[in-house]
C-alpha positions in Angstrom: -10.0 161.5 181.5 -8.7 158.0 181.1 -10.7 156.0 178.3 -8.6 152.9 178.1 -8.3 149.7 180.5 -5.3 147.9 179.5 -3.5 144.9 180.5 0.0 144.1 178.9 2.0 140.7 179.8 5.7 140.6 179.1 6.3 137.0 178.3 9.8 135.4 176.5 11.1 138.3 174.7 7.4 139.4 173.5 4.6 141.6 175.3 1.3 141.2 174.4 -1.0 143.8 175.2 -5.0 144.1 175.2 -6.7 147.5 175.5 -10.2 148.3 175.3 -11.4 151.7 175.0 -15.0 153.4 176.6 -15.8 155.6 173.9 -19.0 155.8 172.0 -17.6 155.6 168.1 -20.1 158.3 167.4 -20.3 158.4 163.1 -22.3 161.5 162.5 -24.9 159.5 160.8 -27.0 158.5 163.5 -30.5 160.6 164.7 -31.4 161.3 168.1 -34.7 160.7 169.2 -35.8 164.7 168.5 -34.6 163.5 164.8 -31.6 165.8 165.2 -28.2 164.2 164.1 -25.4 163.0 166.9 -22.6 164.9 166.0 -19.5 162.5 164.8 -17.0 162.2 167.7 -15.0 159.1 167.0 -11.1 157.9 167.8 -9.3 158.8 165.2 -5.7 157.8 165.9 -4.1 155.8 168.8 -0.4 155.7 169.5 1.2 153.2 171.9 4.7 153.5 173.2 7.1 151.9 175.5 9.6 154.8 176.2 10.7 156.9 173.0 9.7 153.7 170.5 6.3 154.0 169.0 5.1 149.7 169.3 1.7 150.2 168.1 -0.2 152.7 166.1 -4.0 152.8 164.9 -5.7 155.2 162.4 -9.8 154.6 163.1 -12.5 156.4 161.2 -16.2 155.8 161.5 -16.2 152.3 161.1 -15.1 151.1 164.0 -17.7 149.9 166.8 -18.4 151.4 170.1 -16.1 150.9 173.1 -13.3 149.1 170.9 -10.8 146.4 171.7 -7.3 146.0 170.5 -4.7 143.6 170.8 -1.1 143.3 169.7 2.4 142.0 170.8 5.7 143.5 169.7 9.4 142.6 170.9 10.8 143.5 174.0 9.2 144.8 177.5 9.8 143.8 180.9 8.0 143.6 184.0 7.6 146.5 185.5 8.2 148.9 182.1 5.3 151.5 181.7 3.8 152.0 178.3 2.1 155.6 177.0 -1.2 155.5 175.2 -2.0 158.1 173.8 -5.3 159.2 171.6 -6.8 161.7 169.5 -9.9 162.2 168.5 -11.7 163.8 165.5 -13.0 166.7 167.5 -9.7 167.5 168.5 -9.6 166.5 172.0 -6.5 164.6 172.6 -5.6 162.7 175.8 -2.6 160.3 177.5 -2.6 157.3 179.9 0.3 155.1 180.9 -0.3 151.5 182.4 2.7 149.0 183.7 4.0 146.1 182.0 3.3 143.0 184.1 
């Protein structure tokens, strides 16, 4: 199941990347319409690498809005590298998606 679209731009040394995930950032505070509670389901860590070197790490709790968008740059990258994304959420589910330097 991939959740994130992401675009990363190797430019002068640096690559800059922009991800945005489809996810719904569920809290476990919110009611359905019956009145029961959604159930939290929420990112809870995401972990970017470019081959064995972790470049970017996030640890999210409920906080964070639906569908969310994140944007670094770190040193190095080329065109053409492929960079691992890879998530984890707080029900346990886990999942990893790679997507090419341009």
């Amino acid at each position: 199941m991939s959740i994130f679209r992401v675009k990363a731009k190797a430019r002068g040394g640096n690559t800059g990347v922009k991800m945005m995930a489809k996810h719904p950032m569920e809290t476990g505070q919110r009611k359905a319409k019956d009145g029961s509670l959604i159930p939290a389901k929420f990112l809870s860590v995401v972990t970017v690498s470019l081959g064995d070197k972790v470049v970017f790490e996030a640890n999210m709790n409920t906080a964070i809005s639906k569908n969310p968008y994140l944007a670094f740059s770190f040193e190095g990258g080329a065109k053409g590298d492929e960079l691992t994304v890879a998530w984890t959420e707080n029900t346990g589910a886990t999942g990893t998606e790679t997507a090419a330097v341009k």
